[in-house]
C-alpha positions in Angstrom: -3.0 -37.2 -82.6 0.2 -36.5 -80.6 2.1 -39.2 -79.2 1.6 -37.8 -75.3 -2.1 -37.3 -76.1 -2.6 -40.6 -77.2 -1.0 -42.3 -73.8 -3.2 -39.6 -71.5 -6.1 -41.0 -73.2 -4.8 -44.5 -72.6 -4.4 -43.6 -69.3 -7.6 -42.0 -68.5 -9.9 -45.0 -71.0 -8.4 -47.7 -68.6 -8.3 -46.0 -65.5 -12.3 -45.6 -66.2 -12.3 -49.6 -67.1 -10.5 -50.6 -64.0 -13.2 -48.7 -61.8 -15.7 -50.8 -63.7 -14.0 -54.3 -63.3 -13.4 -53.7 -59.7 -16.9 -53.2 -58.8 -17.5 -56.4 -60.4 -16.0 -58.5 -57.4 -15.3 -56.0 -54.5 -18.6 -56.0 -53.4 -18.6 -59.9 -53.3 -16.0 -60.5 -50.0 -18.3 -57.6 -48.5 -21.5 -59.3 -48.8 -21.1 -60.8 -45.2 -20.7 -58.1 -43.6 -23.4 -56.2 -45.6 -26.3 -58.5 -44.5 -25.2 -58.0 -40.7 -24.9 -54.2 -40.8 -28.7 -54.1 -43.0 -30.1 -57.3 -42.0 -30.2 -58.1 -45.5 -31.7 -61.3 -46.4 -30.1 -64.1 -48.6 -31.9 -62.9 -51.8 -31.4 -59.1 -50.8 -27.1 -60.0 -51.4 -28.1 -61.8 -54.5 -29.4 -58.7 -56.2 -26.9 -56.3 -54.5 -24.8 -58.6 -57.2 -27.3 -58.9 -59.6 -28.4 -55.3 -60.1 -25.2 -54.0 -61.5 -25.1 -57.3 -64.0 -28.5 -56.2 -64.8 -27.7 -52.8 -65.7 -24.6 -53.6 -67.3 -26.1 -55.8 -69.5 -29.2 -54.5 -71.1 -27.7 -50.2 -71.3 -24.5 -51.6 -73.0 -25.7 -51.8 -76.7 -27.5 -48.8 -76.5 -25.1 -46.2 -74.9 -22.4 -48.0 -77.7 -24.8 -46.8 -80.3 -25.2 -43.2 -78.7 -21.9 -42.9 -78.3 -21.3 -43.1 -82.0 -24.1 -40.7 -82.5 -23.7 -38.0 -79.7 -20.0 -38.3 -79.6 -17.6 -41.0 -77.2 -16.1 -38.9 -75.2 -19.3 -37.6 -74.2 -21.2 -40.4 -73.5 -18.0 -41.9 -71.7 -18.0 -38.9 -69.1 -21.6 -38.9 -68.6 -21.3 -42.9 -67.5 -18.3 -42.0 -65.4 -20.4 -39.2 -63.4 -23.5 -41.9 -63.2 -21.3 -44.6 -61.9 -19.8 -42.1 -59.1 -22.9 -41.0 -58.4 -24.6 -44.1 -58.2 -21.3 -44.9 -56.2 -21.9 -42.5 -53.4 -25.3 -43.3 -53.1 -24.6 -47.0 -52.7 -22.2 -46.3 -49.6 -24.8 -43.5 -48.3 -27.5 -46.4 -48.6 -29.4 -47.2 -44.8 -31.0 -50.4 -46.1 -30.8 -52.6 -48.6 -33.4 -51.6 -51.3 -31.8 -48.4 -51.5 -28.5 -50.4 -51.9 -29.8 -52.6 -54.8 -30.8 -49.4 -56.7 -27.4 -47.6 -56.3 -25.9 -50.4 -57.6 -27.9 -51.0 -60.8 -27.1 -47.2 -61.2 -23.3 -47.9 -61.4 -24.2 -51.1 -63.6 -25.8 -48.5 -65.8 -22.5 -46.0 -65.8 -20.0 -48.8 -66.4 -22.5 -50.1 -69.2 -21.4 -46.6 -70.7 -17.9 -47.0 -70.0 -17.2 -50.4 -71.0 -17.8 -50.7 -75.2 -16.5 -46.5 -75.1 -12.9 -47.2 -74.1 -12.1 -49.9 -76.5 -14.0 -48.0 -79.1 -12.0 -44.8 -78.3 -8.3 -47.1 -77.7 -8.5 -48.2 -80.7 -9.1 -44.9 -83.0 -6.0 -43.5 -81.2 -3.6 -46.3 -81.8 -2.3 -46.6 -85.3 -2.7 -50.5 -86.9 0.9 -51.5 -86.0 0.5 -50.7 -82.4 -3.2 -51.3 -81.7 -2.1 -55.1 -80.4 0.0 -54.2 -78.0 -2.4 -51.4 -76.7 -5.3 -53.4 -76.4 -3.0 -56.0 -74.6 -2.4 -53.8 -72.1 -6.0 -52.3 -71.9 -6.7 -56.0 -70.9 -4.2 -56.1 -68.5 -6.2 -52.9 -67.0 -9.2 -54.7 -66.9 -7.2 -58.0 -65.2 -6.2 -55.5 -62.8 -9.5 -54.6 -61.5 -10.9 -58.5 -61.4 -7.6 -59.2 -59.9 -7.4 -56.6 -57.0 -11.5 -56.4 -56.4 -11.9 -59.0 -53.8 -8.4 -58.2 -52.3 -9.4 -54.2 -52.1 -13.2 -55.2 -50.9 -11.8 -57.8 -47.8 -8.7 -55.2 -47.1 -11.3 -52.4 -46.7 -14.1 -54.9 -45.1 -11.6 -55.7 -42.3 -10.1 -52.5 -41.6 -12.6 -49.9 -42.0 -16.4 -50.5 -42.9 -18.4 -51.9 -45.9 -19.5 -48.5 -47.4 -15.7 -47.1 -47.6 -15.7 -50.2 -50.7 -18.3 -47.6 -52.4 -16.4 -44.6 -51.3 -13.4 -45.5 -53.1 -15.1 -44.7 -56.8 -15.9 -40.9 -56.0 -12.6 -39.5 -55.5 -11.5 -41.4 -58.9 -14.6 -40.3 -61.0 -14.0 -36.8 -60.1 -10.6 -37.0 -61.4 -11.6 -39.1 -64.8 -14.3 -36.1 -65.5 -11.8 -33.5 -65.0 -9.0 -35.4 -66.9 -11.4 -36.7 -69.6 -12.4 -33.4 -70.4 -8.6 -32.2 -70.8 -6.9 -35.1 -72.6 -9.4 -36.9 -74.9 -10.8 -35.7 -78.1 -14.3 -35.8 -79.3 -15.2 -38.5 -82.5 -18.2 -40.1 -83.7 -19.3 -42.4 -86.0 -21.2 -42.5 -88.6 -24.0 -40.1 -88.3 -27.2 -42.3 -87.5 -30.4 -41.2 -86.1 -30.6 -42.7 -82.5 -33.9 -44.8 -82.5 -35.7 -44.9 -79.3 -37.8 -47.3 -80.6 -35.2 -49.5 -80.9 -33.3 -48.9 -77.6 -36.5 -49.4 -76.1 -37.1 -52.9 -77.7 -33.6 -53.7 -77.0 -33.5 -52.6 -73.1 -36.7 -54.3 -72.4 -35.7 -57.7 -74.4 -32.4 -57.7 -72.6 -33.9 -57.6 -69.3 -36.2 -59.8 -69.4 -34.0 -62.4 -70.5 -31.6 -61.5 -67.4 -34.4 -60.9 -65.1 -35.6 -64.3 -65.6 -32.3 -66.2 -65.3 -31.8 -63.8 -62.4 -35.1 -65.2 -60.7 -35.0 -68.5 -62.3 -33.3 -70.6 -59.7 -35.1 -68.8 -56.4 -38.4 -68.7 -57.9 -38.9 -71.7 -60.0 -38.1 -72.5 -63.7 -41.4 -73.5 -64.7 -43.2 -70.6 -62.7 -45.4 -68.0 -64.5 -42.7 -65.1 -63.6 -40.0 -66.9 -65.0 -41.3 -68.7 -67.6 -43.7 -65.4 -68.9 -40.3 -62.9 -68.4 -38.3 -65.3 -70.7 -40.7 -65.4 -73.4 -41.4 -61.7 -73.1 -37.8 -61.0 -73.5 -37.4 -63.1 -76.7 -39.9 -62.0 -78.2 -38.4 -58.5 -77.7 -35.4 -59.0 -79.1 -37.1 -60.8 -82.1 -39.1 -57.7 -82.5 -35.9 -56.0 -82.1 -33.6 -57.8 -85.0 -36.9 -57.9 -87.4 -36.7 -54.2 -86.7 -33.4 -53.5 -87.0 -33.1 -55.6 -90.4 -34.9 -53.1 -92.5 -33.5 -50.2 -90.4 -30.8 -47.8 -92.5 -30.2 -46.3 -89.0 -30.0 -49.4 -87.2 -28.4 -49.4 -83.7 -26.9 -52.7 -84.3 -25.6 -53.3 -87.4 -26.6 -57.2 -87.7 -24.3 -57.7 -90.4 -21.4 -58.0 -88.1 -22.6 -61.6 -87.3 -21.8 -62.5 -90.4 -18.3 -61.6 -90.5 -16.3 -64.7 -89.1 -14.2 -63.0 -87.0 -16.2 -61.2 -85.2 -19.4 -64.0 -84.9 -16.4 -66.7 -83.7 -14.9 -64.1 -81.4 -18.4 -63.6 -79.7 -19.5 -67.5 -79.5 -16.0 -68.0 -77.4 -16.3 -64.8 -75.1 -19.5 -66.0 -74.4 -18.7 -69.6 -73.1 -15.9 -68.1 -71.3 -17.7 -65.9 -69.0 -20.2 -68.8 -69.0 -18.1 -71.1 -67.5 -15.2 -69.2 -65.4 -17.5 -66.0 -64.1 -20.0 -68.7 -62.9 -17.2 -70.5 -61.2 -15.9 -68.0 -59.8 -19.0 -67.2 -58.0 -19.0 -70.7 -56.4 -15.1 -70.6 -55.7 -15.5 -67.7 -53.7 -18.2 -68.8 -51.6 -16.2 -72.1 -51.2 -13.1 -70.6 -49.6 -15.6 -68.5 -47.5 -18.3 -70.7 -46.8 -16.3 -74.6 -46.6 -12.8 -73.2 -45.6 -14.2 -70.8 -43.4 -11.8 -68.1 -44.6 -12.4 -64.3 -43.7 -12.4 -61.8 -46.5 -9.4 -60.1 -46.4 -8.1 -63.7 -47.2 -10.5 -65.2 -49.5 -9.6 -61.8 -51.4 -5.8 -63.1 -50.9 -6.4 -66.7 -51.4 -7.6 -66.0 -55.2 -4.9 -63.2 -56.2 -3.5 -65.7 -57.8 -6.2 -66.8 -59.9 -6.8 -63.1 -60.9 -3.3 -62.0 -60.6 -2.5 -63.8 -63.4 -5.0 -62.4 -65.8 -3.4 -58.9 -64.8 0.1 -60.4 -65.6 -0.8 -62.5 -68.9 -3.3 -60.3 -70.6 -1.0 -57.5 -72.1 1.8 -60.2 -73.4 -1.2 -62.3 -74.9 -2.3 -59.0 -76.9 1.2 -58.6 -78.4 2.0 -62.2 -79.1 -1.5 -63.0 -80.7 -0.2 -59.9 -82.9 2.7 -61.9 -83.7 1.5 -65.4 -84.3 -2.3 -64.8 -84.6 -5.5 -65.2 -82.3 -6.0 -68.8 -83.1 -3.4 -70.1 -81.1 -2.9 -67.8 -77.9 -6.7 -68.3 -77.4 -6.9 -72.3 -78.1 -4.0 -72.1 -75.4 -6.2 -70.2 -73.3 -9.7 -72.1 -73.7 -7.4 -74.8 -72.8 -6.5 -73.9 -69.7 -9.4 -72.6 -68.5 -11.2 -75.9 -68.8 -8.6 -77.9 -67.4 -8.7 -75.4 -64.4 -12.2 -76.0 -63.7 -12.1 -79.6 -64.1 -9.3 -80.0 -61.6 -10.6 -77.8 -59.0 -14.1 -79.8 -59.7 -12.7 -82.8 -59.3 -10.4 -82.3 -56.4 -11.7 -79.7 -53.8 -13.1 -80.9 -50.5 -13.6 -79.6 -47.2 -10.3 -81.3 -46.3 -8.2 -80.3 -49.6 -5.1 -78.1 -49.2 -4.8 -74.5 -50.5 -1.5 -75.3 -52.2 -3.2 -78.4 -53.6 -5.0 -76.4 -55.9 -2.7 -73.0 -55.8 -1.5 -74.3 -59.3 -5.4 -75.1 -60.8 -6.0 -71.5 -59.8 -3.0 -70.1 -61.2 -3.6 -72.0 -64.9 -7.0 -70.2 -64.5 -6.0 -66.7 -64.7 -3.4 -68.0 -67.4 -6.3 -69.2 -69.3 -8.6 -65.8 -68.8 -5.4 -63.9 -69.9 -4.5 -65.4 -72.5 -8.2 -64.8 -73.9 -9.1 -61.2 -73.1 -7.2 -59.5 -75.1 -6.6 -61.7 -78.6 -10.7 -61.5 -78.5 -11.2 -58.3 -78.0 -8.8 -57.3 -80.8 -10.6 -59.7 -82.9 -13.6 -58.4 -83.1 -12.3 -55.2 -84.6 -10.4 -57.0 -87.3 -11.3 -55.5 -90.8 -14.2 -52.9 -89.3 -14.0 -49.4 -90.2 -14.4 -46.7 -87.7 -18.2 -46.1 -88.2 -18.8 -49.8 -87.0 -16.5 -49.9 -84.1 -18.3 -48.7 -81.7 -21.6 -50.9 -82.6 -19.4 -54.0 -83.0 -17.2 -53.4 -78.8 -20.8 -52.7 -77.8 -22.2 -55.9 -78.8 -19.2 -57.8 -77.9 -19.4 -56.8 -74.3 -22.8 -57.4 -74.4 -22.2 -60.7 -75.6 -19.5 -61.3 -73.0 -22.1 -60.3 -69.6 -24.4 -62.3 -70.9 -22.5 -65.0 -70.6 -21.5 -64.3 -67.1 -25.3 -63.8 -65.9 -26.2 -67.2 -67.9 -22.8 -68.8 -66.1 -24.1 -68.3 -62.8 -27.9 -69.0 -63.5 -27.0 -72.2 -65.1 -24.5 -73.3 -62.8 -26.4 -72.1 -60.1 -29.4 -74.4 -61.3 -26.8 -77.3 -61.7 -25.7 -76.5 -57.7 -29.3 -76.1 -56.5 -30.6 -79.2 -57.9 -27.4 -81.6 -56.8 -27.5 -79.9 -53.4 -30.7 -79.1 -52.2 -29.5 -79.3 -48.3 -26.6 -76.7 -47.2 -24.6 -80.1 -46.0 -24.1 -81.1 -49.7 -22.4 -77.9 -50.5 -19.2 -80.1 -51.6 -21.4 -82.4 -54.3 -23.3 -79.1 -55.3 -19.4 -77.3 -55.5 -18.2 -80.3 -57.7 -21.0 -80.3 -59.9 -21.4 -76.8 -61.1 -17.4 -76.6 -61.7 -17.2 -79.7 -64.0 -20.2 -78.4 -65.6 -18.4 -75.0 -65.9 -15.1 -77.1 -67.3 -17.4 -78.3 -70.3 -18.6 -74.8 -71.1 -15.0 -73.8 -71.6 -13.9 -77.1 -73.7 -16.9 -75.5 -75.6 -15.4 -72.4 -76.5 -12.0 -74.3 -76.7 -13.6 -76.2 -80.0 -15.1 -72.8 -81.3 -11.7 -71.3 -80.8 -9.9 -73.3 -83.6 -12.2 -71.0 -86.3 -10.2 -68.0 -85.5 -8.7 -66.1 -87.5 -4.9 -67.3 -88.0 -1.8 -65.4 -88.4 -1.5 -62.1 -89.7 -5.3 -61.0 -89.0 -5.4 -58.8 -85.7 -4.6 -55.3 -85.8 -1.4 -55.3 -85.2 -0.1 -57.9 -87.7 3.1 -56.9 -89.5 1.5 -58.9 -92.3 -1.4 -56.2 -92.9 -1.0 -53.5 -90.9 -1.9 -51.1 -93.3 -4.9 -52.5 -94.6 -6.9 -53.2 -91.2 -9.0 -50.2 -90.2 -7.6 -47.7 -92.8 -11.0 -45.7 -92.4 -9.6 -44.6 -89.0 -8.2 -41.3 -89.5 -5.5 -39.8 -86.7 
């Protein structure tokens, strides 16, 4: 592949991320003003969240595994049209069950985007440049956390809710028409998609989500709950039992056993667990304690998310250089130490600049992380495992944001059942959320060392010679 070629598709592949990651926190500084203009109730704005988490999570295995069958580029551009789609509808929506639809339609489209770009990144990028590439593919996705609730308050204040929606269509348009031009077809191995499987897997999936959705406003120990958990794990037991004696299996379940890979998953997840379920809670602090309006909530944390923007592509290239072991110990590091001093130390009363330097070794921490892992999970897989191996990753990783806010979110409601102990409740589910991360900080030291990430002088030949270009 040409050299021009291969930085158009670059360019298109991230452009396509970055719409996914802003819609992950746009839509949060607009919530406000959402439930005035629909009359939306409390748990109405919870699943105008929670509906694009929920389709994002259970579609993203599957539409990996397609993609390898049907062909990436493909499957890519058909979750790019679903996501505009379901993106107009969202800001055409006149209440707020039409809403929560249109946004578990976009959760579906990005679920199709997400594992497709890396998968696609990394066939065009030869080994000895693959590092930096993926670094700045992370700094992409930085981008969109980092500018989401800045872009949703800027909008929010000066125009209307539904122009936060609007903003998607003009940029999926493009992507189709670009993504048609500028990136070439591949495929994986060729497998025979299972619908059996996809079913057992979708269904699995959400019921787990759906019940740590539900868990905290309807009860742990309720019927729903408790009957939707066990539902879903039986699934998914179903599902690896199937998939085990499967030669076309959608998820190859040998992957877990590959260290690299297995590690780089058990520390994504307690990432997201802790820092996506904090940053839930910070948001509604600056909002809800400090009384801030959106357009500066969306300020207030730029530098939180700023910095994943700025640190992600230099973490890519230097875990190249010295190995994902120590960038992303560094980076576990900080994260928990970030958590535990905001947890510690923010009150009604506390000053912004107080904890500007907590939130700024945040985004450090998140930066330092993204990309190290997400290059690590590739290490050593040929190309017909790729796109099974990014699929399951991100899976991994949402899962761990939806379990980061239903168990922090427990942790909150149960030390502040009252609105008046929002401070204790604030406290709690940060520290708890700083323990999460010194979790995945332990985890990190099995990493692979120097030398091992795509990327490596030491063995850039040898990692991923399947790939052809």
């Amino acid at each position: 592949m040409v050299r021009e070629n291969r930085w158009w598709t670059f360019a298109v592949v991230s452009i396509a991320l970055f719409m996914g990651m802003l819609d992950n926190l746009v839509v949060t500084t607009a919530l406000p003003t959402i439930e005035r203009s629909l009359g939306a109730s409390v748990a109405n704005l919870e699943w105008v969240v929670d509906a694009y988490i929920l389709g994002f999570a259970i579609f993203m295995i599957p539409a990996a595994g397609l993609g390898e069958r049907v062909g990436r580029r493909r499957v890519l551009l058909a979750g790019v049209a679903l996501f505009t789609a379901g993106s107009a509808l969202a800001a055409l929506s006149s209440g707020a069950g039409l809403l929560i639809v249109a946004r578990a339609v976009q959760g579906i489209g990005s679920a199709m985007i997400a594992p497709l770009t890396l998968t696609i990144l990394v066939r065009v990028f030869p080994p000895e440049r693959r590092a930096a590439a993926i670094g700045l593919w992370s700094g992409v996705s930085g981008l969109g956390l980092a500018t989401g609730p800045l872009i949703g308050g800027a909008i929010v204040n000066g125009l209307s809710w539904n122009a936060v929606f609007w903003l998607n269509v003009p940029i999926g348009v493009a992507l189709l028409a670009l993504g048609r031009w500028r990136i070439e077809e591949s495929r994986g191995a060729a497998r025979i998609v299972d619908p059996v499987s996809v079913l057992l897997s979708s269904a699995g999936l959400f019921g787990i989500v759906f019940g740590l959705i539900r868990g905290n406003a309807v009860g742990w120990a309720s019927a729903e709950i408790s009957g939707s958990l066990a539902l879903g794990a039986a699934l998914l037991v179903v599902f690896v039992l199937r998939e085990r004696g499967n030669r076309n299996a959608m998820l190859d379940l040998g992957l877990f056993a590959v260290r690299p890979f297995a590690v780089a998953n058990g520390v994504g997840f307690l990432s997201s667990l802790g820092m996506f379920g904090s940053i839930f809670f910070i948001t509604l602090f600056v909002q809800g304690v400090w009384g801030w309006s959106p357009l500066a909530a969306g300020l207030g944390t730029m530098p939180w998310t700023g910095t994943i923007m700025l640190c992600a592509p230099a973490a890519g290239a230097i875990a190249g250089r010295f190995g994902a072991r120590r960038v992303v110990v560094a980076g576990m590091a900080a994260q928990a130490i970030s958590l535990g001093w905001i947890g510690a130390s923010a009150t009604a009363g506390s000053s912004y600049v107080s904890l500007l330097p907590a939130f700024i070794l945040g985004g450090l921490g998140m930066g330092l992380s993204f990309a190290p892992l997400s290059a690590t999970v590739m290490t050593g897989l040929g190309s017909e495992r790729q796109g099974q191996a990014s699929g399951a990753y991100n899976t991994v990783r949402e899962l761990g944001g939806v379990f980061g806010i239903a168990v922090l979110g427990a942790i909150f409601q149960r030390t502040a059942p009252d609105p008046s102990q929002f401070t204790s409740g604030f406290h709690a589910a940060l520290l708890a959320g700083a323990l999460f991360a010194a979790g995945g900080l332990a985890l990190a030291a099995l990493l692979p060392g120097v030398g091992s990430l795509p990327g490596a002088r030491s063995d850039c030949r040898s990692v991923d010679a399947s790939v052809s270009y």
